[in-house]
PDB file with one MODEL, atoms N, CA, C and O in Angstrom:
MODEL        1
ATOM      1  N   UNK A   1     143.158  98.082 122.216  1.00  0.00           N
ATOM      2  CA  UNK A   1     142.912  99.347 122.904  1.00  0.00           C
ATOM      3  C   UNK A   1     141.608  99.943 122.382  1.00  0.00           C
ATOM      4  O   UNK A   1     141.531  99.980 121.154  1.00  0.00           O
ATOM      5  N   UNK A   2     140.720 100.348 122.968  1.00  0.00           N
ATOM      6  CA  UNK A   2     139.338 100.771 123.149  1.00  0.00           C
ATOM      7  C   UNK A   2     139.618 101.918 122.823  1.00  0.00           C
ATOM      8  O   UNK A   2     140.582 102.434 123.387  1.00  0.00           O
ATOM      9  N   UNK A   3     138.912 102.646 121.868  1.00  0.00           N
ATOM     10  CA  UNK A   3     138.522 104.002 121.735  1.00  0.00           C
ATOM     11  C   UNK A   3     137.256 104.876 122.446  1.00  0.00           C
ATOM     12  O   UNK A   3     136.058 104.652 122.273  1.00  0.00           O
ATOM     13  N   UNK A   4     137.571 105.433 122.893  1.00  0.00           N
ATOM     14  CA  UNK A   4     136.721 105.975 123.944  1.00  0.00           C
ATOM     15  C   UNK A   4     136.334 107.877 123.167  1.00  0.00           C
ATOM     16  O   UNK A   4     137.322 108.567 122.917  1.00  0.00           O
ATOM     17  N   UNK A   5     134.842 108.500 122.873  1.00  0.00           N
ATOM     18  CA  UNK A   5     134.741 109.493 122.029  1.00  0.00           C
ATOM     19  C   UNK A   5     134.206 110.226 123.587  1.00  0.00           C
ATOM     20  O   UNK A   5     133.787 109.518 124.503  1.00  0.00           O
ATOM     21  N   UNK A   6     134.294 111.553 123.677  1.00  0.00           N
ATOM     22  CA  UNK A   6     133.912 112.259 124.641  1.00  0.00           C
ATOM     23  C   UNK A   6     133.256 113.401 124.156  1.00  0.00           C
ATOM     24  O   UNK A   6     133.547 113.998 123.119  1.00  0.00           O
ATOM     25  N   UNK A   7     132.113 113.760 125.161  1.00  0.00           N
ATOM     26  CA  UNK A   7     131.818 115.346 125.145  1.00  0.00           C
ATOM     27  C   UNK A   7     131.184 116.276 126.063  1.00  0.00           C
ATOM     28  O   UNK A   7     130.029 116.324 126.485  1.00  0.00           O
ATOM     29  N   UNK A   8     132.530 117.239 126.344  1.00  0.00           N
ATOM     30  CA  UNK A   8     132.556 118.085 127.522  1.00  0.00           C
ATOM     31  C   UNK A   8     132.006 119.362 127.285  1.00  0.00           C
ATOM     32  O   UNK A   8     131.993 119.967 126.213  1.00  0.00           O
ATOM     33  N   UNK A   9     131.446 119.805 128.627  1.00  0.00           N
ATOM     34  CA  UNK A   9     130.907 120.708 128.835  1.00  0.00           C
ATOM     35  C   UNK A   9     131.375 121.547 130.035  1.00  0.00           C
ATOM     36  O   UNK A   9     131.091 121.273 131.201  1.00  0.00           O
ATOM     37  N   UNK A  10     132.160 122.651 129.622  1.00  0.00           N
ATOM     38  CA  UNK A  10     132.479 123.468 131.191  1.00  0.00           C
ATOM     39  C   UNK A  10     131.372 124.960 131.311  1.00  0.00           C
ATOM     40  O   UNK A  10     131.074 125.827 130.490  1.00  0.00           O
ATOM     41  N   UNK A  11     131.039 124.753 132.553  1.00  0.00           N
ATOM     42  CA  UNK A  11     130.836 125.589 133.581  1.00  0.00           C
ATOM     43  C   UNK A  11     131.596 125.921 134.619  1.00  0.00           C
ATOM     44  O   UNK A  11     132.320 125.177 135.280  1.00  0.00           O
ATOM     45  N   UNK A  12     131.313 127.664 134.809  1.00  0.00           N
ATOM     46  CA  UNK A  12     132.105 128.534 135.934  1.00  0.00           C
ATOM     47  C   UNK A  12     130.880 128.057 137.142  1.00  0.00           C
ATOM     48  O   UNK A  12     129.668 127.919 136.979  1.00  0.00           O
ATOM     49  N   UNK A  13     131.630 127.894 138.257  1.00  0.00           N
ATOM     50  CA  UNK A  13     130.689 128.472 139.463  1.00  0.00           C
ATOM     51  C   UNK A  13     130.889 129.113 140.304  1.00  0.00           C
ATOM     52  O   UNK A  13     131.856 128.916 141.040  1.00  0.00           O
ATOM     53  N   UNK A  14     130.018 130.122 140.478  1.00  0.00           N
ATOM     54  CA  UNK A  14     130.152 131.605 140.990  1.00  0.00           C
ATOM     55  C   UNK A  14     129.506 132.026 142.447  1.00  0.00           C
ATOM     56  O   UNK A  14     128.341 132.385 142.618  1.00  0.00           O
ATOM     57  N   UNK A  15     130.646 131.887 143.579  1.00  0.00           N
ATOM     58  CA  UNK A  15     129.651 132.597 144.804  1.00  0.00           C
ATOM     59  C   UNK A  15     128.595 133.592 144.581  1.00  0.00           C
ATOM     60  O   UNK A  15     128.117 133.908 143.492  1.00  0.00           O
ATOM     61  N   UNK A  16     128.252 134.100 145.866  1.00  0.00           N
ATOM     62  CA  UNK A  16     126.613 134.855 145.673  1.00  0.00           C
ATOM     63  C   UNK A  16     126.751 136.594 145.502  1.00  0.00           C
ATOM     64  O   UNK A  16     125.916 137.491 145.389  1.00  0.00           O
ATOM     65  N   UNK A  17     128.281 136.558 145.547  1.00  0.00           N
ATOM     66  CA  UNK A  17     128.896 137.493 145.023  1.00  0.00           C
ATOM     67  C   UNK A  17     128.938 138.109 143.590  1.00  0.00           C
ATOM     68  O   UNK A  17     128.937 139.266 143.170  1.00  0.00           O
ATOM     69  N   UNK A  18     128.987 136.510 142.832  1.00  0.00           N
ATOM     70  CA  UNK A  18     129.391 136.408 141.158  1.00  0.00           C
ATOM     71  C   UNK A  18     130.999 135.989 140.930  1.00  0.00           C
ATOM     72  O   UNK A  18     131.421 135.542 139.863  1.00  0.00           O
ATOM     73  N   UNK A  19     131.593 136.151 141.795  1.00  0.00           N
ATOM     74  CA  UNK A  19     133.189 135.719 142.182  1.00  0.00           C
ATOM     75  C   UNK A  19     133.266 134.461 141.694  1.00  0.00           C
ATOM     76  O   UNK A  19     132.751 133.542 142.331  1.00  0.00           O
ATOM     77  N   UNK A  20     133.890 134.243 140.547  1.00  0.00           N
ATOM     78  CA  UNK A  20     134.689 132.593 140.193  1.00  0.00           C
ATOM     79  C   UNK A  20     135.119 131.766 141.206  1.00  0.00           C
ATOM     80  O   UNK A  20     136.103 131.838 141.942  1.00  0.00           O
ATOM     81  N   UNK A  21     134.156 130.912 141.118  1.00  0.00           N
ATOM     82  CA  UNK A  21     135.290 129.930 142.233  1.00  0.00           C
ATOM     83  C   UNK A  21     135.800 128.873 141.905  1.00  0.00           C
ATOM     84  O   UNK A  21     136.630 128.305 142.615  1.00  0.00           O
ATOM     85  N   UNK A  22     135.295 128.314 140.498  1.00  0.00           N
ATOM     86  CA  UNK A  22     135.790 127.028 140.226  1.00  0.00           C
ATOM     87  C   UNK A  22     134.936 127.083 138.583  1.00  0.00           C
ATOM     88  O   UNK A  22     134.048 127.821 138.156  1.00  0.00           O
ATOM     89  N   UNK A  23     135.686 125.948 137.979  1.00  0.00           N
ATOM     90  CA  UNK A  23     135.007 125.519 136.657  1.00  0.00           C
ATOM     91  C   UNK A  23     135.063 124.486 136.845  1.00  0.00           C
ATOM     92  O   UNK A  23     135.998 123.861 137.345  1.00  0.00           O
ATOM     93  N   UNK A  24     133.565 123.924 136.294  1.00  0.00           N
ATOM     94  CA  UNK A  24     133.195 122.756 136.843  1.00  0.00           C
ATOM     95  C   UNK A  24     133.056 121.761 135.148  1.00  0.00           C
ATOM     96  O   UNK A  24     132.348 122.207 134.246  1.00  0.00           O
ATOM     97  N   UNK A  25     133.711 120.656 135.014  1.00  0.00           N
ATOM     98  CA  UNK A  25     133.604 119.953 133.817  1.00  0.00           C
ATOM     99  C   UNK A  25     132.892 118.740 133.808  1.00  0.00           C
ATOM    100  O   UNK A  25     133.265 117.867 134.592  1.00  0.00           O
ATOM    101  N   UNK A  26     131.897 118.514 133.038  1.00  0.00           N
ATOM    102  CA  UNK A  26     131.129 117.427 133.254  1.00  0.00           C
ATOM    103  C   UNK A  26     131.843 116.738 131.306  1.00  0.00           C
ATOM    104  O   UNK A  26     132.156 117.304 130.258  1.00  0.00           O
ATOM    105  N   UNK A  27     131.811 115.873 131.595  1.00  0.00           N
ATOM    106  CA  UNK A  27     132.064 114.757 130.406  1.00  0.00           C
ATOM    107  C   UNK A  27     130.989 113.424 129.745  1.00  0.00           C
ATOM    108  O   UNK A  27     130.745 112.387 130.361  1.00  0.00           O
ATOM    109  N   UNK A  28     130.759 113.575 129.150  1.00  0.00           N
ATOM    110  CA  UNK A  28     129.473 112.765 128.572  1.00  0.00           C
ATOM    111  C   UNK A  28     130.200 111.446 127.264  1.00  0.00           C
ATOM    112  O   UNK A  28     130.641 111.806 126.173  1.00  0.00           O
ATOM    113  N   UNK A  29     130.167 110.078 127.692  1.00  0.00           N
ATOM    114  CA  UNK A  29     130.414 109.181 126.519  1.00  0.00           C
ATOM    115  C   UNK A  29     129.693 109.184 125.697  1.00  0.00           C
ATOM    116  O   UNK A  29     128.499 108.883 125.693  1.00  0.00           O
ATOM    117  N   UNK A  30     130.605 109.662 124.600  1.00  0.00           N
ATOM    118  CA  UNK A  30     129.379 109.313 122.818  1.00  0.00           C
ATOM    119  C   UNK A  30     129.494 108.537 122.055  1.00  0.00           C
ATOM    120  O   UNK A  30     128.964 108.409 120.952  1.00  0.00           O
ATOM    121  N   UNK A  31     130.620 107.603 122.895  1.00  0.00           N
ATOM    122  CA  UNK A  31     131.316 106.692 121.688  1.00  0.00           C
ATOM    123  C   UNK A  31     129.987 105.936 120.906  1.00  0.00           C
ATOM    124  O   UNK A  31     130.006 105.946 119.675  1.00  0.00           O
ATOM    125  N   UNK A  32     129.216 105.499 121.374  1.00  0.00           N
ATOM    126  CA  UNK A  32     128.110 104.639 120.876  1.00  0.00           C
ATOM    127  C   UNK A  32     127.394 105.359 120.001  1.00  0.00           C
ATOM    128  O   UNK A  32     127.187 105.036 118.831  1.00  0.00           O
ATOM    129  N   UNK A  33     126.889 106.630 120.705  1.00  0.00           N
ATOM    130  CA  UNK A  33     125.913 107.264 119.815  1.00  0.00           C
ATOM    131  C   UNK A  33     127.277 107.807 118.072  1.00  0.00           C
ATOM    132  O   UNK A  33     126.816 108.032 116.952  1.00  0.00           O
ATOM    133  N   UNK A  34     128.259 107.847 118.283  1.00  0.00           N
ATOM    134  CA  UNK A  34     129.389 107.836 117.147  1.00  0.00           C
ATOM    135  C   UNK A  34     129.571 107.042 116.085  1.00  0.00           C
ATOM    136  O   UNK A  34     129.579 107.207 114.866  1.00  0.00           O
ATOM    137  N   UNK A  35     129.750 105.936 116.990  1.00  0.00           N
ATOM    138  CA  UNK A  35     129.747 104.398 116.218  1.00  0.00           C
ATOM    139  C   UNK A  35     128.566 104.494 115.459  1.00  0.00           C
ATOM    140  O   UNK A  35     128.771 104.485 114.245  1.00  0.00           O
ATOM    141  N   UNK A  36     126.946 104.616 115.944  1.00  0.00           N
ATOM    142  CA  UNK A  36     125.653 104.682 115.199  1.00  0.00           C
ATOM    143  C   UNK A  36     125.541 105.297 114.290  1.00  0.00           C
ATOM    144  O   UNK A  36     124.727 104.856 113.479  1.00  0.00           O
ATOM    145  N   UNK A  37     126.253 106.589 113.928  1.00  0.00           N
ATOM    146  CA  UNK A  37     126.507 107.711 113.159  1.00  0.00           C
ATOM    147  C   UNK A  37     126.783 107.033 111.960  1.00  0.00           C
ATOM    148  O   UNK A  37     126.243 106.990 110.856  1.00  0.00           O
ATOM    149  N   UNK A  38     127.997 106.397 112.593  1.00  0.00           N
ATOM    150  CA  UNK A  38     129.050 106.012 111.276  1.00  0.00           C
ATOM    151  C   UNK A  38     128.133 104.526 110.518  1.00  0.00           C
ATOM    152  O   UNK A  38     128.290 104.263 109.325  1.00  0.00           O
ATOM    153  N   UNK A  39     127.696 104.126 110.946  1.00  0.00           N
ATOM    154  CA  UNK A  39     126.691 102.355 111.199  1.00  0.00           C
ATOM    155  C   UNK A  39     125.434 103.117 109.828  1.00  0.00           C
ATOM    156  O   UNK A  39     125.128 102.634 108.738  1.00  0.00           O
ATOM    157  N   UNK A  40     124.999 104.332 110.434  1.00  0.00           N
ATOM    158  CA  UNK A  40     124.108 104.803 110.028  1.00  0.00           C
ATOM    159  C   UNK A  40     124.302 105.565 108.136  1.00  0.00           C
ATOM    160  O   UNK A  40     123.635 105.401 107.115  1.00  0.00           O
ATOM    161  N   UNK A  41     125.467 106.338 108.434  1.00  0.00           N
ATOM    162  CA  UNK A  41     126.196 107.095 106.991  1.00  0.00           C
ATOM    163  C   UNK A  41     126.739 105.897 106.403  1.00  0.00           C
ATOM    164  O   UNK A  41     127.418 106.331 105.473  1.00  0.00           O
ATOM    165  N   UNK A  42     126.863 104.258 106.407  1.00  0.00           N
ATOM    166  CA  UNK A  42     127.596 103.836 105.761  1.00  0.00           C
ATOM    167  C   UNK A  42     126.363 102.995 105.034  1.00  0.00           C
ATOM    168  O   UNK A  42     126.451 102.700 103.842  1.00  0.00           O
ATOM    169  N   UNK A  43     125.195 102.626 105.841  1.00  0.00           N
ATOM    170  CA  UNK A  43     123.745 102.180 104.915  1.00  0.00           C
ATOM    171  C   UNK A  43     123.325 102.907 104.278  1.00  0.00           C
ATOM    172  O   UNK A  43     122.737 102.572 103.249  1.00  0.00           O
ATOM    173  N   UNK A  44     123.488 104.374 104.706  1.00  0.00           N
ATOM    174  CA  UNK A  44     123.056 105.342 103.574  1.00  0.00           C
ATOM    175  C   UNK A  44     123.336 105.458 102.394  1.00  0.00           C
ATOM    176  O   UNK A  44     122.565 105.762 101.484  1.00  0.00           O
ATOM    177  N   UNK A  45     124.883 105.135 102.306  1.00  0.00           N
ATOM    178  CA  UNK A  45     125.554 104.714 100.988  1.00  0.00           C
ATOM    179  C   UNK A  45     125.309 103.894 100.235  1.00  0.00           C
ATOM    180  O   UNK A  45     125.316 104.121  99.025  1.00  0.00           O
ATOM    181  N   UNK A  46     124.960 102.449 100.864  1.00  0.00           N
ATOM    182  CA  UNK A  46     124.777 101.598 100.262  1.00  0.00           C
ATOM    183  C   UNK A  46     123.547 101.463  99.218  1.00  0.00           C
ATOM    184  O   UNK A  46     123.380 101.093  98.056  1.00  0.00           O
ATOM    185  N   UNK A  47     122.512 102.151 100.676  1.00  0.00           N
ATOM    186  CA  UNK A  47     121.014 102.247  99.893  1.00  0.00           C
ATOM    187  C   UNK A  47     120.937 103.425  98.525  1.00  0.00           C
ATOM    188  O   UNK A  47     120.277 103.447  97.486  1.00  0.00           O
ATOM    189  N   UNK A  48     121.949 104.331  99.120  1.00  0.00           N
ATOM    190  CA  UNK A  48     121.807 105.371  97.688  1.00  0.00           C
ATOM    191  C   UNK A  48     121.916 104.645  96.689  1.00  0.00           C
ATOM    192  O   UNK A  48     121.042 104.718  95.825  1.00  0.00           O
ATOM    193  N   UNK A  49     123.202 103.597  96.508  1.00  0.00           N
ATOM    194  CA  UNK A  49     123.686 103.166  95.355  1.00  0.00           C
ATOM    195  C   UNK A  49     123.106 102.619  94.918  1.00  0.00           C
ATOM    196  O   UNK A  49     123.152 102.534  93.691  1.00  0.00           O
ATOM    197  N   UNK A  50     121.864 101.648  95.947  1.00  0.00           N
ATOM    198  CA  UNK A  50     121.255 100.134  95.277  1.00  0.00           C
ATOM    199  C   UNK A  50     119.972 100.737  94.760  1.00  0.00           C
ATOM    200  O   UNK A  50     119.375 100.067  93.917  1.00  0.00           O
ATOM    201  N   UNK A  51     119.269 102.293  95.253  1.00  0.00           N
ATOM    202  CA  UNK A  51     118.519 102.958  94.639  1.00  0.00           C
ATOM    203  C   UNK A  51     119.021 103.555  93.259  1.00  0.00           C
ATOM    204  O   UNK A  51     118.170 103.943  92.458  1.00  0.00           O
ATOM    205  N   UNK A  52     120.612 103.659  92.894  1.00  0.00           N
ATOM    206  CA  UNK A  52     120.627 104.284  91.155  1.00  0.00           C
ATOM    207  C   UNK A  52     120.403 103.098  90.909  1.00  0.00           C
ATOM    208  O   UNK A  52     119.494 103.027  90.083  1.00  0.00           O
ATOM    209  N   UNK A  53     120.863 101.885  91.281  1.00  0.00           N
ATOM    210  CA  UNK A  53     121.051 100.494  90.463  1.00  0.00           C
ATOM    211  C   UNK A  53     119.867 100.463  90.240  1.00  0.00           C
ATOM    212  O   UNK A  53     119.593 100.706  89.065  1.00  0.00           O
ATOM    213  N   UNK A  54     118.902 100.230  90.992  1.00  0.00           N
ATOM    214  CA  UNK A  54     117.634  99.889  90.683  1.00  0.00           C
ATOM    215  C   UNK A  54     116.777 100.829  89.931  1.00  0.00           C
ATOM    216  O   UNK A  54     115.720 100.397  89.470  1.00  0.00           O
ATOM    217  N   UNK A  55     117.172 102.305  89.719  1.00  0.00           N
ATOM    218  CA  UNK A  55     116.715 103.167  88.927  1.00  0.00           C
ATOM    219  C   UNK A  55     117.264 102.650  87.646  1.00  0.00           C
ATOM    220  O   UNK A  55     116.506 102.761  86.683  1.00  0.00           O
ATOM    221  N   UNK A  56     118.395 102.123  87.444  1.00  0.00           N
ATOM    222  CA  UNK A  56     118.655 102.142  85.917  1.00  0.00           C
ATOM    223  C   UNK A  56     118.610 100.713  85.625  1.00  0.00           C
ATOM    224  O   UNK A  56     119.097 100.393  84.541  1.00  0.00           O
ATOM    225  N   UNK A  57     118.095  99.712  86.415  1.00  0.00           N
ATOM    226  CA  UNK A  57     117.572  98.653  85.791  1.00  0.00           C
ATOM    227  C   UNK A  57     116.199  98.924  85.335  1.00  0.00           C
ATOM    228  O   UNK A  57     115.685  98.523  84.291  1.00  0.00           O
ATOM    229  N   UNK A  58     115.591  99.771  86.394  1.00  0.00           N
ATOM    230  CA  UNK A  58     113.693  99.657  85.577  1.00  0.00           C
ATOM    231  C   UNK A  58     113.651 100.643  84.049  1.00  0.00           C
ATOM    232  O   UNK A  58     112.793 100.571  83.169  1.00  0.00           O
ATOM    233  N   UNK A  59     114.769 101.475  84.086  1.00  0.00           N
ATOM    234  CA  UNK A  59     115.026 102.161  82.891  1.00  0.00           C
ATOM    235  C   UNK A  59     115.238 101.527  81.550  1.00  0.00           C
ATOM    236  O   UNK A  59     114.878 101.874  80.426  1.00  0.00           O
ATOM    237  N   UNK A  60     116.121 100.203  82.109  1.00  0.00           N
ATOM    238  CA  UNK A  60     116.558  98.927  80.817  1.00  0.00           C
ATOM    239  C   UNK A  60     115.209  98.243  80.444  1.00  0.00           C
ATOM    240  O   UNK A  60     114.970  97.915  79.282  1.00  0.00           O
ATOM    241  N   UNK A  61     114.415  98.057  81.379  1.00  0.00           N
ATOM    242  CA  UNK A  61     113.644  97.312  81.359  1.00  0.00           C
ATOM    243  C   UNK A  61     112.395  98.289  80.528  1.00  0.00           C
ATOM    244  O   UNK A  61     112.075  97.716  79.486  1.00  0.00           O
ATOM    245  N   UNK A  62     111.843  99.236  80.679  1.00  0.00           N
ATOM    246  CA  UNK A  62     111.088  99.995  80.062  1.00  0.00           C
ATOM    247  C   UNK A  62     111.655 100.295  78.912  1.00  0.00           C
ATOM    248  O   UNK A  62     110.640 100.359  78.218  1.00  0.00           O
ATOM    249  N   UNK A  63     113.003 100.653  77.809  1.00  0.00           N
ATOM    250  CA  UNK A  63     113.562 100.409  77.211  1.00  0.00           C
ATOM    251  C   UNK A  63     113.163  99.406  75.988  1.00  0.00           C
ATOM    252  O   UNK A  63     112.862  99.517  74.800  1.00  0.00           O
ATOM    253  N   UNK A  64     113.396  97.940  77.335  1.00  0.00           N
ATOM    254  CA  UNK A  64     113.317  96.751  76.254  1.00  0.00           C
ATOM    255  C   UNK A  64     111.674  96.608  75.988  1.00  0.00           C
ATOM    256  O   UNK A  64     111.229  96.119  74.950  1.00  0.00           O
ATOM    257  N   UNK A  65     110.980  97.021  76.893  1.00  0.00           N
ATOM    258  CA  UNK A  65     109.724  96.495  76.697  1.00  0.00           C
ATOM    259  C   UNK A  65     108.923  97.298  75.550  1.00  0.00           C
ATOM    260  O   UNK A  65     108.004  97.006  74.785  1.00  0.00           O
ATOM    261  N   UNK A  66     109.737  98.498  75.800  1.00  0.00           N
ATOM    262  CA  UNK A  66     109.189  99.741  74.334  1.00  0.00           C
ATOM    263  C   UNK A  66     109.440  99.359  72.813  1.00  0.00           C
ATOM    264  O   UNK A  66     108.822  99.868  71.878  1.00  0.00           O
ATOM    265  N   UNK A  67     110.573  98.254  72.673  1.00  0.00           N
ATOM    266  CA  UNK A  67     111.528  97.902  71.593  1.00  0.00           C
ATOM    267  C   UNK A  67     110.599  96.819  71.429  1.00  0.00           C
ATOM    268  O   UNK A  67     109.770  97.091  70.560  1.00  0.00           O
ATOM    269  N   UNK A  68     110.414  95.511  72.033  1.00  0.00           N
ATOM    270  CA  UNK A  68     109.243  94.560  71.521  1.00  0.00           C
ATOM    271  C   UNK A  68     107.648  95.293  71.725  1.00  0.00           C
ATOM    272  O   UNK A  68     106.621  94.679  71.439  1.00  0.00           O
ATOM    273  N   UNK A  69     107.653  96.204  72.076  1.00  0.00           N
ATOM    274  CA  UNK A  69     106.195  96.278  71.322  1.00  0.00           C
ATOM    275  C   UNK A  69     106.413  97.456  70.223  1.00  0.00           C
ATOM    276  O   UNK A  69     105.357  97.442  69.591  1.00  0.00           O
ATOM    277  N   UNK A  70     107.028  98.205  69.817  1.00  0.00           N
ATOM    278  CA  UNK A  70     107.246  98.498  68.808  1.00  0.00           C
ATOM    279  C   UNK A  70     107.415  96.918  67.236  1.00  0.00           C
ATOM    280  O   UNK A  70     106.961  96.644  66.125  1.00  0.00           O
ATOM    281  N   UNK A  71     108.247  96.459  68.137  1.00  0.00           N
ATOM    282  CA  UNK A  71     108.377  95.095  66.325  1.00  0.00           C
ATOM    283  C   UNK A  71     106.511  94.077  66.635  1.00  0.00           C
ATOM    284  O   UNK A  71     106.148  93.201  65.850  1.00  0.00           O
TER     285      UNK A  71
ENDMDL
END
């Protein structure tokens, strides 16, 4: 079963009076642009993480390189 994401928008429409005559609902599919969202917040994560990793490897590494030129 397909998940299907929606997004509606109602409007009144009004004789030339201003008199209600109807509400009119238009519906727009977002499932995709949703899915991208989620596609999108879940690389974000990843890249955050592989950016500390890689922050605290060049940290080890400046570290060790301070320790042999110190001896």
């Amino acid at each position: 079963k397909k998940e299907l994401l929606l997004s509606e928008i109602y409007s009144t429409v009004f004789d030339e009076n201003g008199k209600a005559l109807k509400i009119l609902k238009i519906s727009y599919d977002i499932t995709k642009m949703k899915n991208n969202e989620a596609k999108l917040e879940k690389s974000f994560k990843i890249l955050k993480k592989e950016s500390k990793l890689n922050r605290n490897y060049k940290k080890k590494i400046k570290e060790n390189l301070e320790k042999e030129l110190k001896n």
